[in-house]
C-alpha positions as CSV (number, residue, x, y, z in Angstrom):
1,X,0.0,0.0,0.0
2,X,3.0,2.0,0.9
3,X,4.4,1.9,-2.7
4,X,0.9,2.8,-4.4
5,X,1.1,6.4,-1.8
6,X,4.2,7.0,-2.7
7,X,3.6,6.8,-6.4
8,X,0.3,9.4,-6.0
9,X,2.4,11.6,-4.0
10,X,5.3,11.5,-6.8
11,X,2.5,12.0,-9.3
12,X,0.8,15.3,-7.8
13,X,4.6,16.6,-7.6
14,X,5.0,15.9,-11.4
15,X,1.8,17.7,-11.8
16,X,2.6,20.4,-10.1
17,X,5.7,20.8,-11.6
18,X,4.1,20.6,-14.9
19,X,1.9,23.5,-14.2
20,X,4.3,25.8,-12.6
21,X,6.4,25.3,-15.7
22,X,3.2,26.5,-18.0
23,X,2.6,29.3,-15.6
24,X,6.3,30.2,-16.0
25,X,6.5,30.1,-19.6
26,X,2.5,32.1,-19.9
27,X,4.7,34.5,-18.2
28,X,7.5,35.0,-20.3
29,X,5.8,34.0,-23.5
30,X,2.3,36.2,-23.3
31,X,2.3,39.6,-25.8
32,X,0.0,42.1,-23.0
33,X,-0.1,42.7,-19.4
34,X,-3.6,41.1,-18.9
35,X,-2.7,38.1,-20.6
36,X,0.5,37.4,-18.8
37,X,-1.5,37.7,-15.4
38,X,-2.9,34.5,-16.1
39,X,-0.3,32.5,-16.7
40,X,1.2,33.0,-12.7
41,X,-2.1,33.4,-10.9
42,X,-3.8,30.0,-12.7
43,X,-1.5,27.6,-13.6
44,X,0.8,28.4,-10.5
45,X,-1.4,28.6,-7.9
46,X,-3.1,25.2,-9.5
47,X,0.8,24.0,-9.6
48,X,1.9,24.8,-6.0
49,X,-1.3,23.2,-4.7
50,X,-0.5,20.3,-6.4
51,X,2.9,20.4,-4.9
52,X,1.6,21.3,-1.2
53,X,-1.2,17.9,-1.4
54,X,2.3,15.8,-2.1
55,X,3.8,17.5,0.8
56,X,0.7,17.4,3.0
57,X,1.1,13.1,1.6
58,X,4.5,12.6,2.3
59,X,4.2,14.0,5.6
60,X,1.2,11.7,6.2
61,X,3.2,8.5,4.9
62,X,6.2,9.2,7.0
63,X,3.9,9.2,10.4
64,X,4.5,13.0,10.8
65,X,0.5,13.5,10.5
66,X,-1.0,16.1,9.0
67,X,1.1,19.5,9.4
68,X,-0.7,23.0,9.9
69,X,1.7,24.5,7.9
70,X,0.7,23.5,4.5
71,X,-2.6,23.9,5.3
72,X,-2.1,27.0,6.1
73,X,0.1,27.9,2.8
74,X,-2.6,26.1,0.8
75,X,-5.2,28.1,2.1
76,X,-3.3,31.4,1.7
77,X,-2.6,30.8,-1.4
78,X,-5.6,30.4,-3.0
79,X,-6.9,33.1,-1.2
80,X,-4.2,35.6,-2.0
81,X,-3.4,35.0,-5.9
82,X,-7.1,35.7,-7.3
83,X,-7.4,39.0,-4.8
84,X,-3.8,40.2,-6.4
85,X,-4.3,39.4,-9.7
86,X,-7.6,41.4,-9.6
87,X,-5.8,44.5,-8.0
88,X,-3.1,44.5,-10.3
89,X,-5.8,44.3,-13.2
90,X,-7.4,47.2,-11.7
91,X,-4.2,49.2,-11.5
92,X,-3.2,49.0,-14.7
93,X,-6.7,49.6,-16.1
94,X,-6.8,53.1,-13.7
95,X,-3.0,53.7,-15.1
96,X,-3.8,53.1,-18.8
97,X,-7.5,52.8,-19.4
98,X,-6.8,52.8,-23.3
99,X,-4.8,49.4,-23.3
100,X,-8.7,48.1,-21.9
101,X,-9.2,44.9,-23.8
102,X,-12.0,44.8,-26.6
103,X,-15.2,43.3,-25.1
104,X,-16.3,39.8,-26.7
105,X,-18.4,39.5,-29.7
106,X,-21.7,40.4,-29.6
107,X,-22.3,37.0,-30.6
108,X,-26.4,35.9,-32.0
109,X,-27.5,38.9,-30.6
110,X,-26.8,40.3,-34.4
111,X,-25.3,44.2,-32.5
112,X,-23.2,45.9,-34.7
113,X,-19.7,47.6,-32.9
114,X,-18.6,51.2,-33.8
């Protein structure tokens, strides 16, 4: 049984390695500021959650128990990286309100855009 946890937990650290790497390169690689501020607060955030569940397991399979810490950090997190990336969206929309992205497509609803 031991072998079969310590395969899931090497499997969420792959994930989560996976997805910091894609938030790293949505980063570097994005043209505009809103488009890079997905690549850190999504894939990231999903990418050191991942990485905190395999620590929260290996913790748990070594007979530590669970540890506050992580939970803590896990909880943090995804309560911090949406509230940031939503301030720095509205900061850079009051400091340059004409690099405001084009709203979708009017779509079926047959409106015509100026």
């Amino acid at each position: 049984m031991n072998m079969l946890l310590d395969i899931l937990v090497v499997t969420m650290l792959a994930i989560g390695c996976f997805f910091m790497l894609v938030g790293s390169l949505g980063l570097v690689k994005l043209g505009e500021f809103y488009k890079r501020l997905h690549g850190p607060t999504k894939a990231s955030t999903l990418g050191v959650g991942c990485i905190l569940l395999a620590s929260i397991g290996a913790h748990a399979l070594s007979g530590d128990g669970l540890d506050l810490r992580e939970l803590l950090i896990t909880g943090f997190l995804f309560i911090t990286a949406p509230v940031s990336a939503q301030m720095m969206a509205r900061a850079a929309l009051a400091i340059r309100p004409q690099d405001r992205p084009d709203p979708p497509d009017a779509g079926d609803k047959g409106e015509q855009r100026d």
